[in-house]
Structure formats: structure tokens, C-alpha cells
Backbone atoms as SQL, in Angstrom:
CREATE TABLE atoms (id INTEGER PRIMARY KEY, chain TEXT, resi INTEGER, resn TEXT, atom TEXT, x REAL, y REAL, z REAL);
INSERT INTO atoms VALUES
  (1, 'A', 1, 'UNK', 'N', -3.829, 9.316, -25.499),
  (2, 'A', 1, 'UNK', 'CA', -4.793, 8.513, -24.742),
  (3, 'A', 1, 'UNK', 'C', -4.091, 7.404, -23.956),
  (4, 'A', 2, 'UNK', 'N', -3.107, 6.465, -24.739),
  (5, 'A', 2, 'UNK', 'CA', -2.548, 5.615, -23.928),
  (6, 'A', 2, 'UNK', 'C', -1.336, 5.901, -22.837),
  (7, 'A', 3, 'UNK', 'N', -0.767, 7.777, -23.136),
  (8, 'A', 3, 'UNK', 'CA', -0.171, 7.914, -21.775),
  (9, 'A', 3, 'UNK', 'C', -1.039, 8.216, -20.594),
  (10, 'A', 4, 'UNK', 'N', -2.340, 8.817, -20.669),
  (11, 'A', 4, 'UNK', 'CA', -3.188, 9.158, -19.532),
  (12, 'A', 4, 'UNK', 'C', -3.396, 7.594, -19.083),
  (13, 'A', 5, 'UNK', 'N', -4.292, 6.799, -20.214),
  (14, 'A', 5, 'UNK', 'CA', -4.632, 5.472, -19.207),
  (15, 'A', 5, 'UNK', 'C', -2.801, 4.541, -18.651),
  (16, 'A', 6, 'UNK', 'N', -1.844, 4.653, -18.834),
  (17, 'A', 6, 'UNK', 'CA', -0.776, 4.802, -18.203),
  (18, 'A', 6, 'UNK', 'C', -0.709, 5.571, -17.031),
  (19, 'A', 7, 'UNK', 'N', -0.206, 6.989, -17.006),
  (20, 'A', 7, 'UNK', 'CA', -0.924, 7.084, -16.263),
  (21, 'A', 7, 'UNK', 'C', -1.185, 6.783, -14.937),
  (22, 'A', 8, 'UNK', 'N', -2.871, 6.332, -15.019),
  (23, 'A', 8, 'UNK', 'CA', -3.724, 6.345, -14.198),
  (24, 'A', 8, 'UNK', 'C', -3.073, 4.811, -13.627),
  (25, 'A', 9, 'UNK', 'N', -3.114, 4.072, -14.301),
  (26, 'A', 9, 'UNK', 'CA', -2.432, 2.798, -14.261),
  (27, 'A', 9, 'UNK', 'C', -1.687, 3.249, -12.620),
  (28, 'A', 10, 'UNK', 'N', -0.542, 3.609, -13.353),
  (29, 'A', 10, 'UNK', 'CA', 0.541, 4.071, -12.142),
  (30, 'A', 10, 'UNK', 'C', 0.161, 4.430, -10.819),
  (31, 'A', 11, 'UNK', 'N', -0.656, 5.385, -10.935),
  (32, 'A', 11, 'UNK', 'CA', -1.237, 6.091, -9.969),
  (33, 'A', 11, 'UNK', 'C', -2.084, 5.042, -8.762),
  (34, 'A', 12, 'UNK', 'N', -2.922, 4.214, -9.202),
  (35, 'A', 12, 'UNK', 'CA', -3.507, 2.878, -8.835),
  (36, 'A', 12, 'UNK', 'C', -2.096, 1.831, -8.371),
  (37, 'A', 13, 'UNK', 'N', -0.931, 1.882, -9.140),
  (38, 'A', 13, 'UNK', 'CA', -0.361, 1.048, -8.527),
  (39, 'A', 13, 'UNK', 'C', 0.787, 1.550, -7.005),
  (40, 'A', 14, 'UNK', 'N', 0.956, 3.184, -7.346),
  (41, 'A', 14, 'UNK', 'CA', 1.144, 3.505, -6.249),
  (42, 'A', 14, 'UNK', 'C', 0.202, 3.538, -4.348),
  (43, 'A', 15, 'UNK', 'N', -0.983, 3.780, -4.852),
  (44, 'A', 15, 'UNK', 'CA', -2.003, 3.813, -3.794),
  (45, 'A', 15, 'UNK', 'C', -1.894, 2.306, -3.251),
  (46, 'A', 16, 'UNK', 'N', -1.760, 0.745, -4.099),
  (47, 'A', 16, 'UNK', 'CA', -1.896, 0.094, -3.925),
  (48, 'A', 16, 'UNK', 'C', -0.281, -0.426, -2.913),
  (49, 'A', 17, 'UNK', 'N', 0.563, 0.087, -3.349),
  (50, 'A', 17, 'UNK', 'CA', 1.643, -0.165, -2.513),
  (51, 'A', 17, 'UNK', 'C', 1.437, 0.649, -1.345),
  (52, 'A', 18, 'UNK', 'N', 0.907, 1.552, -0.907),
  (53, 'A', 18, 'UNK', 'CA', 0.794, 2.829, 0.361),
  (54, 'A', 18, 'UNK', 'C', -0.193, 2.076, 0.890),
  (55, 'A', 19, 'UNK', 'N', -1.320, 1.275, 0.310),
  (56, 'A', 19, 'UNK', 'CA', -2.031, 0.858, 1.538),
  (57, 'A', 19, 'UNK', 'C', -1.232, -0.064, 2.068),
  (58, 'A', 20, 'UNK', 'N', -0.780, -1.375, 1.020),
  (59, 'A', 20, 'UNK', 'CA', -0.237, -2.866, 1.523),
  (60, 'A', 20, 'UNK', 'C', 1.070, -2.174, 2.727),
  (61, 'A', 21, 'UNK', 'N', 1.385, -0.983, 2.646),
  (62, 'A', 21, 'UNK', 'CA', 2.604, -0.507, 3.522),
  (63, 'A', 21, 'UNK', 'C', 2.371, -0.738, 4.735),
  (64, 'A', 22, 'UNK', 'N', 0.999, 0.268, 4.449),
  (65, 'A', 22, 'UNK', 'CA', 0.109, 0.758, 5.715),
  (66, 'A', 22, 'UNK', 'C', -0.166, -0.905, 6.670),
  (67, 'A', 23, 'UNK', 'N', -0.933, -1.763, 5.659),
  (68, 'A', 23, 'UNK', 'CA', -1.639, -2.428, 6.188),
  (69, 'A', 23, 'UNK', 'C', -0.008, -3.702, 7.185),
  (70, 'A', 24, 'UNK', 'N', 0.753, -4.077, 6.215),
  (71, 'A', 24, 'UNK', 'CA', 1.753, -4.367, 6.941),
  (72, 'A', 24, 'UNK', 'C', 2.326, -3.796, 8.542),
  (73, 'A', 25, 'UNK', 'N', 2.247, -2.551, 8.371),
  (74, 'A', 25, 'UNK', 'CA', 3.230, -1.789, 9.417),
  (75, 'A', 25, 'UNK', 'C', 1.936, -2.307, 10.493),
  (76, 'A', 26, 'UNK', 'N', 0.894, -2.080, 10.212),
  (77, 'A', 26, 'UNK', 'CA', -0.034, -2.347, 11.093),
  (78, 'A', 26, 'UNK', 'C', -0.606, -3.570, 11.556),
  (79, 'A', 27, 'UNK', 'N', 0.224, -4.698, 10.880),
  (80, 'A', 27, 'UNK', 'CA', -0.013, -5.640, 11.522),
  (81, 'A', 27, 'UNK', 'C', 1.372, -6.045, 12.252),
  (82, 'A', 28, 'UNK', 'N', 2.086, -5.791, 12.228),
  (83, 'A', 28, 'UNK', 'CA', 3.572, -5.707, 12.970),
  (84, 'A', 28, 'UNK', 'C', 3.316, -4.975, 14.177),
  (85, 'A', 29, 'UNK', 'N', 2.757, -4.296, 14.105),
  (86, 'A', 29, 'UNK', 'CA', 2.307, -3.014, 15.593),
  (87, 'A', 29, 'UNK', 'C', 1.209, -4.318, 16.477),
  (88, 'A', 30, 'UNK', 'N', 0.305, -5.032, 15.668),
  (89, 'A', 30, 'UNK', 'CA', -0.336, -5.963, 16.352),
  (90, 'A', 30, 'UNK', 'C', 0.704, -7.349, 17.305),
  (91, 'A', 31, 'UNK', 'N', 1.083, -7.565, 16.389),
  (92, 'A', 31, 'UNK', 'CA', 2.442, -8.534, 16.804),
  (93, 'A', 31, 'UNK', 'C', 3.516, -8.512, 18.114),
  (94, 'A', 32, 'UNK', 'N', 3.478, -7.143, 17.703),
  (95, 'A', 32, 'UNK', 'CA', 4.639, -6.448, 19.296),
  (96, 'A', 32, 'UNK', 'C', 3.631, -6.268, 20.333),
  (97, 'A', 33, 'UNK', 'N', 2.035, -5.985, 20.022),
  (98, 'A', 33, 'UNK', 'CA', 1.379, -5.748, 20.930),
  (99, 'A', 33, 'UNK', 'C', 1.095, -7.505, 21.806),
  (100, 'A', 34, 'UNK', 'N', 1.299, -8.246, 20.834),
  (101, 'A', 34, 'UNK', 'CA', 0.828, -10.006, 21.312),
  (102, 'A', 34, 'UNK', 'C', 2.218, -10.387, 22.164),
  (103, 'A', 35, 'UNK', 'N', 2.946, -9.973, 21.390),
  (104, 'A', 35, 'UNK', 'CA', 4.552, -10.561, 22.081),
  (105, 'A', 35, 'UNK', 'C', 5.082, -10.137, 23.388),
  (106, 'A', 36, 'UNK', 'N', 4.574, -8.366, 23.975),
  (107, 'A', 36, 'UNK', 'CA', 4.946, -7.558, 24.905),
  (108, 'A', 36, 'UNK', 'C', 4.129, -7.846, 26.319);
């Protein structure tokens, strides 16, 4: 039981780094768009 809720754990903390990626890269794309 405590390797599944592990785990899931993980899984949540990966998604959570792929958005903050996402959401970074995409505000850098805003930035070059202000600066250009």
C-alpha cells in the first residue's frame, strides 16, 4: 500500500515539474516577445 501511495506521490511530482517547465518556457517566449 505504501509503495502505490509512493508511487502516485511521484507521479504528481513529476506532472508538477512538466507543467512549472511548461509554464516557465512560456513565459520567456513572452519576454523575447516584449524585448523584440
Amino acid at each position: 500500500m505504501n509503495s502505490i501511495i509512493r508511487g502516485y506521490d511521484n507521479d504528481l511530482f513529476v506532472q508538477d515539474k512538466a507543467l512549472w517547465g511548461l509554464r516557465s518556457r512560456t513565459l520567456e517566449l513572452k519576454i523575447d516577445d516584449v524585448f523584440t
